[in-house]
N, C-alpha and C positions, 0 to 999 in steps of 0.2 A: 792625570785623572780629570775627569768633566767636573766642572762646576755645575751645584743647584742652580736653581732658575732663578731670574730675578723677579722679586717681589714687590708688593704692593704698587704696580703701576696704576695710577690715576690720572685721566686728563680732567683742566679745568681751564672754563675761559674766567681770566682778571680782567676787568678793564678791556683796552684792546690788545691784550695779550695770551694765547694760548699756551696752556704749562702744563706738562708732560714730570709727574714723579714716580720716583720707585726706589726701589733699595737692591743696593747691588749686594751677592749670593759674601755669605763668609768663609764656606769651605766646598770641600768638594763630594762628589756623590757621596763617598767613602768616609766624607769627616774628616780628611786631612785640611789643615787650616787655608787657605788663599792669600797670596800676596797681591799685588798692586794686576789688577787686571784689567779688559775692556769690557765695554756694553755696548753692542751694537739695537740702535735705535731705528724701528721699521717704520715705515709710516707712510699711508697712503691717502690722498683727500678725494678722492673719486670713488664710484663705485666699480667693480671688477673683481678677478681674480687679486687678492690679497697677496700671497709672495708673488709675484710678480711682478704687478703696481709697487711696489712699497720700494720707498725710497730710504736707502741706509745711512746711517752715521754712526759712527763710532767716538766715544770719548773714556778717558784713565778714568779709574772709579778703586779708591780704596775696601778693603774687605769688608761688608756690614755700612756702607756709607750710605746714608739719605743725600739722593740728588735731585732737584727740580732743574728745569729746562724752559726757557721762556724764547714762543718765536712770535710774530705779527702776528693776530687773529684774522683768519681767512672771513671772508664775506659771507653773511649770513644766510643758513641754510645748509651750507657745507658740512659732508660727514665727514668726520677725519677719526681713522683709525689708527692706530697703535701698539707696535707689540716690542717685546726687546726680548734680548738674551746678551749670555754672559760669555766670555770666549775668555781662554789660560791655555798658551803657548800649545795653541792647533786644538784644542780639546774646547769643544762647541756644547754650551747648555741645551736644554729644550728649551722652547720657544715660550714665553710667557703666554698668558692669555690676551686676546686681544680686547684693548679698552677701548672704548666707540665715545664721541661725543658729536652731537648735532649744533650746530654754532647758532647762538640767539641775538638778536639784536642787542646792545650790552645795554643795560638799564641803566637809568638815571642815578649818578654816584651821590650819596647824602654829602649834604654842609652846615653850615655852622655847628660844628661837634663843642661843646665843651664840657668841662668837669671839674667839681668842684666838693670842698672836702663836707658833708654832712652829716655829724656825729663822727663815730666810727667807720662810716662809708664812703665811699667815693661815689656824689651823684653824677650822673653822663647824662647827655640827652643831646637831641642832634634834631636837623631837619630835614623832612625825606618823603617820598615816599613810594608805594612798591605798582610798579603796574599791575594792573587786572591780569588774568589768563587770557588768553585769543577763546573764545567761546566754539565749544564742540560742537559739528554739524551731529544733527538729532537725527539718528535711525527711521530712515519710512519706515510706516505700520505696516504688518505683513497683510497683505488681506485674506478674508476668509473665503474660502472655495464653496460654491455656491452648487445647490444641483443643475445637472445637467438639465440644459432642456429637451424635451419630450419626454422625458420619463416620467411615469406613473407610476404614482403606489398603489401595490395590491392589497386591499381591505386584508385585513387583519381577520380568522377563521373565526366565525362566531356574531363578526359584528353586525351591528342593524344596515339594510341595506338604504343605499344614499347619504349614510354617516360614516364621517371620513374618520380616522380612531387619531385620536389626539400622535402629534409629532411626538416621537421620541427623542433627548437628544442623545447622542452618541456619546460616549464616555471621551473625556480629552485632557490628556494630561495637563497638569497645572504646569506654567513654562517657569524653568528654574533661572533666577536672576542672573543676568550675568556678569561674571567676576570685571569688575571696573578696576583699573590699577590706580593707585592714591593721586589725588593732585600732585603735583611737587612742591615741595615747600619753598614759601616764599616770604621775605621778610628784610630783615638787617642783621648782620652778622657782624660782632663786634671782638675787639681783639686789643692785646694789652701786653705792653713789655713793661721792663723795669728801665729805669734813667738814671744814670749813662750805661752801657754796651748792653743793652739787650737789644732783642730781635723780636720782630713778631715772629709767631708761629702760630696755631692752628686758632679757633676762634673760641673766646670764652665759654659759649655753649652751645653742642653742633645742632639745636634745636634753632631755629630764625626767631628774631628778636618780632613780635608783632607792631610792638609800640615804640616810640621815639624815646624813649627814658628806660633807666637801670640804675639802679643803686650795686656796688662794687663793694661785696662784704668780706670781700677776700684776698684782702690786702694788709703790707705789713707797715706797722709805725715805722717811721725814719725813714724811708723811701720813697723817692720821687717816680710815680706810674705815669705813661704816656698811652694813648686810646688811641684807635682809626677804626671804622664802623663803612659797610660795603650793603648795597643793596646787592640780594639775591633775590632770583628768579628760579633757581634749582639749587638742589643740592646733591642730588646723584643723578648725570655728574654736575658739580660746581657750575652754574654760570651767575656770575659777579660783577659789581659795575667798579671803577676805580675807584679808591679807597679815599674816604673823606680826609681834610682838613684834619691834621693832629692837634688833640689836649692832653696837656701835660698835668700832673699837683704834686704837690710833696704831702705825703700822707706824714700828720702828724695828729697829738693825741691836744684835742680842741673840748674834750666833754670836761666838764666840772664835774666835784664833788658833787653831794648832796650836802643839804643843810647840817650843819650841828643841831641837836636837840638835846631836852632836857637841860638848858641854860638856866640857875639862878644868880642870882646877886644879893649878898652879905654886907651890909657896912658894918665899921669896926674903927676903931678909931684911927688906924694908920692908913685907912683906905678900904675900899669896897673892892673885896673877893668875890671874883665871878667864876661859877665852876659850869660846866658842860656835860655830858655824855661820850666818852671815846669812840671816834668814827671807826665804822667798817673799813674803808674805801683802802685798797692795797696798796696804792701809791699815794698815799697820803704823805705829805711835805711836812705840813704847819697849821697853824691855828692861828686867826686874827680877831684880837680882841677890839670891837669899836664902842664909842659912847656918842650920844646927840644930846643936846637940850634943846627945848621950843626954840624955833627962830634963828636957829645954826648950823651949820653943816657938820655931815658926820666924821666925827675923827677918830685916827688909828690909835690908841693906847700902846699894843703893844703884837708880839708874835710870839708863839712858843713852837717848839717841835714833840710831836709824841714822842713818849707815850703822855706827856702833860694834859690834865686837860682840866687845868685851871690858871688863874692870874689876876694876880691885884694891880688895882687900878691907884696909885700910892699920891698920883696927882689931882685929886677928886677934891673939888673944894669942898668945905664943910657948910650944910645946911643947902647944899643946892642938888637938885634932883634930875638926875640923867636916866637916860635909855640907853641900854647895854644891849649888843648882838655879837654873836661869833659866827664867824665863815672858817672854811677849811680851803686848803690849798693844794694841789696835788705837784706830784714833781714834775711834771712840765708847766707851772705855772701857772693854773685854770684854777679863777675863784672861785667856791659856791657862793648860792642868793645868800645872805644872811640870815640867821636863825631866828626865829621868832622874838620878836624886841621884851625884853623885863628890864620894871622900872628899880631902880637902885640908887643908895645914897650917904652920905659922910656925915655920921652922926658931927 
């Protein structure tokens, strides 16, 4: 049975390297499944007749497999076209469509990339930046056709003689704009695996980065991400410069709590009970009770874990006058500021 065709072919220059993808067919016209088949790969850098020119290669390709293909990028200017098909023991697909790319000079590859963990984020930012467009030669004005000379106009029936009757102009369609194809989009294209065994794969977002920075909100705690970021000059199809300098981080969770509120302080003869407010915060750990006097550094009393949210201070001398605060602690560790200071004391 013939195999479907092979899909999504795309050419793209990286760096200086030209790369031909596509996905090889899963069954056959019919729907019966494909086992382990070829792709033969066409490929012409000239202009001409296309089968004819096109030079072939074949290589194995499992059912439904994504393969890219990397050869030296030809000198710039170069059209190099592209088509494939699927072949299964004598039985030849249709031909894919053919992908066209025009080879660009490869732009300047960004560096110094790094990244680093801010809040919940991972900030990126790198240094770079994107050539101008080659600027489009401007259409000469058409000029406007003038009358002919010798020609006379005949006075208009009625009018005064040796007055000439005012020019009419001639009705002239309004000229309709015309369709300009989009610039190509150009920028930085950034890209992001997980550490260890990942792989890059397509770019964070297929829209071009305009500016040198991105905050990474889309990343998981415990896990170490690694970045590389490419100036583009196109995007359909792809031309890229080689891929920056890699930054690594391990995404871990660096926000604190927020404060405790609503702290007072009670003396009482066995010590000064200090109560709180029970925090929101979901990963909340613990609670830290602290005391100061003028002219001393501040010390830890004690720690409780919710749902507590109080604690005597049993070590408070008597007749001497502290300031009391609580902080909250979350389960990786992260202290809140401390809560607003109330004064407190050991009858």
């Amino acid at each position: 049975m013939t195999p479907q065709a092979v899909t999504n072919l795309k050419l793209a220059q990286r760096g200086d390297r030209l790369e031909i993808a596509y996905v090889a067919p899963r069954a056959t016209s019919g729907g019966a499944r494909l086992g382990v088949l070829d792709i033969e790969i066409l490929r012409a850098d000239a202009p001409g007749d296309f089968q004819k020119m096109a030079r072939r290669t074949r290589r194995r390709a499992a059912p439904g497999e994504s393969l890219a293909e990397t050869s030296p990028l030809p000198s710039p200017g170069t059209t190099v076209r592209v088509a494939a098909r699927a072949l299964d023991r004598g039985h030849v697909s249709a031909l894919s469509s053919v992908a066209t790319i025009v080879v660009q000079p490869p732009p300047p590859a960004p560096h110094d990339l790094a990244a680093e963990l801010k809040g919940e984020a991972v900030a990126i930012r790198w240094m770079g930046t994107v050539p101008s467009p080659s600027p489009s030669p401007s259409p000469a004005p058409s000029p406007v056709p003038s009358a002919s000379p010798g020609t006379l106009s005949s006075p208009a029936p009625g009018a005064s003689p040796g007055v000439s009757p005012s020019p009419t102009a001639s009705p002239r369609p309004s000229p309709s704009p015309s369709a300009t194809p989009n610039p190509p989009a150009r920028g930085f294209l950034l890209y992001r695996r997980s550490d260890p065994g990942g792989s890059y794969g397509g770019p964070i977002r297929s829209e071009p980065f305009t500016t040198n920075a991105f905050e990474d909100k889309a990343v998981s705690l415990g896990q170490r991400w690694c970045y590389v970021v490419g100036t583009v000059v196109s995007t359909e199809p792809v031309a890229e410069s080689a891929r920056s300098n890699e930054a690594c981080v391990s995404v871990r969770d660096i926000v604190a709590p927020a404060a405790p509120s609503g702290v007072a302080a009670v003396g009482g003869p066995e010590g000064v009970e200090v109560s709180w407010s029970p925090s929101t915060e979901a990963d909340l750990a613990s609670y830290r009770l602290y005391r100061e006097v003028p002219g001393r550094r501040r010390e830890r009393v004690g720690e409780v874990a919710p749902p507590e949210t109080s604690l005597r201070d049993a070590t408070a001398t008597p007749g001497t006058r502290y300031t009391y605060s609580v902080t909250a602690v979350d389960r990786a560790g992260n202290e809140s500021p401390p809560s607003a200071p109330v004064p407190g004391g050991r009858p």
